[in-house]
C-alpha positions in Angstrom: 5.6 47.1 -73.8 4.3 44.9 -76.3 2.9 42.3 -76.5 -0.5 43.2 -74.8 -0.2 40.9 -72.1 -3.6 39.5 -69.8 -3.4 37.7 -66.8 -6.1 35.3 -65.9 -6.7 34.8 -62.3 -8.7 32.3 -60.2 -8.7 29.4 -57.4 -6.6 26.8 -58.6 -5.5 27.4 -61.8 -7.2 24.7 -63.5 -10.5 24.9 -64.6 -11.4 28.7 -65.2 -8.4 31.0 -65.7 -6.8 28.5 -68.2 -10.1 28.2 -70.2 -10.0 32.1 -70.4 -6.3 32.0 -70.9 -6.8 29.6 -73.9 -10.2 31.1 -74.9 -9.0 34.6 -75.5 -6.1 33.6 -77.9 -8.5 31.5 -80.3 -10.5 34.7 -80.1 -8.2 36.9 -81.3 -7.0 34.4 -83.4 -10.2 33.6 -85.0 -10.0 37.7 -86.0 -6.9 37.6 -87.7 -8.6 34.8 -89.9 -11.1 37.4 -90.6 -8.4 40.0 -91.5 -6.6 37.3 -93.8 -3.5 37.6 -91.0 -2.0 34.3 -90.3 -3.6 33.5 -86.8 -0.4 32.2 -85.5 0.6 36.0 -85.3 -1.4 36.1 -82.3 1.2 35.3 -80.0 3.1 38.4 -81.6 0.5 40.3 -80.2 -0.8 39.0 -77.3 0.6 37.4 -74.4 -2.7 35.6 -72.6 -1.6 33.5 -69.8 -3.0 32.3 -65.8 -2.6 31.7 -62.4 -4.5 30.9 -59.1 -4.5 32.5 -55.6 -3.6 28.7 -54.6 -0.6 26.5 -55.3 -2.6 23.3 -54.5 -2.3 22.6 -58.4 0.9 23.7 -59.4 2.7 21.6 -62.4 -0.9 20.2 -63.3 -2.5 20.0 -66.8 -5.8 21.6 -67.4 -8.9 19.7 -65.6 -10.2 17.5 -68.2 -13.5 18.8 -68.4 -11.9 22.4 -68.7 -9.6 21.2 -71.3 -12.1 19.2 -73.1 -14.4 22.8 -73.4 -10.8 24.7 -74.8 -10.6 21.8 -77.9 -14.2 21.7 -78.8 -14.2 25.3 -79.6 -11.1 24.9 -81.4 -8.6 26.3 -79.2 -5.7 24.3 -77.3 -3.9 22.8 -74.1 -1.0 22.1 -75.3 1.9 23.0 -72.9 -0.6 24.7 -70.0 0.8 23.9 -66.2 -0.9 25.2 -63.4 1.2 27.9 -60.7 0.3 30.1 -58.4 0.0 33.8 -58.3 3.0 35.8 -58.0 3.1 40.0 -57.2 5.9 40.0 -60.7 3.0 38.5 -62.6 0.2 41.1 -61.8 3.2 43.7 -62.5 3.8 42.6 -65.8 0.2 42.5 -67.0 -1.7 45.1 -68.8 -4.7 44.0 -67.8 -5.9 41.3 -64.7 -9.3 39.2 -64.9 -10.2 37.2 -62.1 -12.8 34.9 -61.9 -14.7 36.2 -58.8 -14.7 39.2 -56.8 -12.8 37.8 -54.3 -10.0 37.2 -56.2 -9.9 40.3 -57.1 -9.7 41.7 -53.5 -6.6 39.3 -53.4 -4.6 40.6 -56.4 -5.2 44.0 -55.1 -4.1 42.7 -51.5 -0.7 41.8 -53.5 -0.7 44.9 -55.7 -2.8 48.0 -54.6 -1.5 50.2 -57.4 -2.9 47.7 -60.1 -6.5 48.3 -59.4 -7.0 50.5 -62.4 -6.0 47.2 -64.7 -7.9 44.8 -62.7 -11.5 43.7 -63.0 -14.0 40.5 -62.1 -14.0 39.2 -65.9 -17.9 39.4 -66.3 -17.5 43.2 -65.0 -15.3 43.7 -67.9 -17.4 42.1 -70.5 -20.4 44.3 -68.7 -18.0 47.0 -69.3 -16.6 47.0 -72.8 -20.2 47.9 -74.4 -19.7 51.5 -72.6 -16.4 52.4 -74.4 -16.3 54.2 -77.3 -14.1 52.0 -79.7 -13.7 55.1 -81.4 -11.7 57.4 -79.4 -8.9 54.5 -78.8 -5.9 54.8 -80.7 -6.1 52.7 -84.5 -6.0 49.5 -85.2 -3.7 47.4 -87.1 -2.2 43.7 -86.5 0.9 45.0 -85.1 2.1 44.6 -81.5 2.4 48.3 -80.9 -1.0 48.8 -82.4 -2.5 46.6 -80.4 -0.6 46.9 -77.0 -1.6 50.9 -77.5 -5.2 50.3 -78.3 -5.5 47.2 -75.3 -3.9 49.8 -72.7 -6.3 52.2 -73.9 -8.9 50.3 -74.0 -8.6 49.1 -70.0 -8.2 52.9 -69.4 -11.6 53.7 -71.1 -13.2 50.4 -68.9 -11.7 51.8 -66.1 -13.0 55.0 -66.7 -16.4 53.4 -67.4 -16.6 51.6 -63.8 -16.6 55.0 -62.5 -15.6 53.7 -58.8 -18.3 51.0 -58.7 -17.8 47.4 -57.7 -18.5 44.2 -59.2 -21.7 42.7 -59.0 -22.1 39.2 -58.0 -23.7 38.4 -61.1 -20.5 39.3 -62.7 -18.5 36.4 -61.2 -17.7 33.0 -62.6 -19.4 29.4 -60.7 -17.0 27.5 -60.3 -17.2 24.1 -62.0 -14.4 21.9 -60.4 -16.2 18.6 -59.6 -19.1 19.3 -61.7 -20.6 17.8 -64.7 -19.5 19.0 -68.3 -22.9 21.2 -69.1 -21.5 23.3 -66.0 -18.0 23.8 -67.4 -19.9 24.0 -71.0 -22.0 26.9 -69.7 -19.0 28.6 -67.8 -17.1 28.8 -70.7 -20.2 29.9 -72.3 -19.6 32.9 -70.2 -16.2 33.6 -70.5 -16.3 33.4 -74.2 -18.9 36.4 -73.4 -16.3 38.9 -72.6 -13.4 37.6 -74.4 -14.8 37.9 -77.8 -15.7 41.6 -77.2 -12.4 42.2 -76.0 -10.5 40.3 -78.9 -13.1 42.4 -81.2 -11.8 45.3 -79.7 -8.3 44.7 -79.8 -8.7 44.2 -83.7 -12.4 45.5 -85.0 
């Protein structure tokens, strides 16, 4: 039950689950701004958090470059450690983003049954357009309102995919070691399906 809860899934758990972890709350708190709802409700109403297929990280703050992307678009760090993926995480999650397509072989290795609630995050961005925001149920800043409408709303994705797999375009470089116009462009990208999403959480 409430809160709508996304998990964020990639390699290490540094560089670009946390940036979507961290992205997706500013997003949705950017459109409680818009509704004149105090945007630290968004933890009320969404529970956006990460891990990575590897523990190499675990305990570690957000790369530098990764966490320097998150502040510049106004969103923030503070308190983010790295871990790795656990089965009790997918299970709690209403929906699962991973950055590549092989990551999302390997949450459905751990969890077959959560394949309905689990897409390559530039699949689900590709996705969203398709769903009629109209047939989900009604909005309002409420955690049942927007658990209802997010469950619904990964149903209607789901639905959307129609059995097809990921393309590779839909998968996220990855920018460890890399300069910052990589993690800028990156981000760039995640910000592309998290904003539809938040949008569609609360239109």
């Amino acid at each position: 039950m409430p809160p709508f809860t996304v998990l964020h899934v990639c390699m290490g758990n540094i560089c670009r689950s946390p940036m979507a972890e961290r992205l997706l709350v500013l997003a949705l708190r950017e459109r409680l701004g818009r509704l004149d709802v105090d945007p630290v409700r968004a933890d009320e109403l969404l529970h956006s958090h990460s891990a990575g297929t590897g523990g190499w990280h675990a305990g570690e703050e957000m790369n530098p470059p990764a966490a320097r992307q998150v502040l510049s678009r106004g969103g923030d760090v503070d308190g983010f450690a790295a871990r790795k993926l656990r089965s009790d995480h997918i299970d709690a999650a209403d929906l699962v983003l991973t950055a590549t397509a092989d990551q999302h072989e390997y949450v459905l290795a751990l969890r077959p049954d959560a394949a309905a609630r689990t897409f390559v995050l530039g699949e689900f961005g590709r996705l969203l357009p398709a769903v009629d925001l109209a047939d989900l149920p009604p909005a309002a800043a409420t955690p049942e309102a927007v658990h209802a409408r997010g469950v619904a709303l990964v149903a209607a994705a789901h639905e959307a995919r129609a059995g097809a797999s990921a393309l590779t375009t839909d998968d996220l470089d990855d920018p460890w070691g890399r300069g910052d116009q990589c993690f800028s462009r990156v981000a760039d990208e995640i910000e592309e399906a998290v904003h539809p999403l938040a949008a569609g959480l609360l239109p």
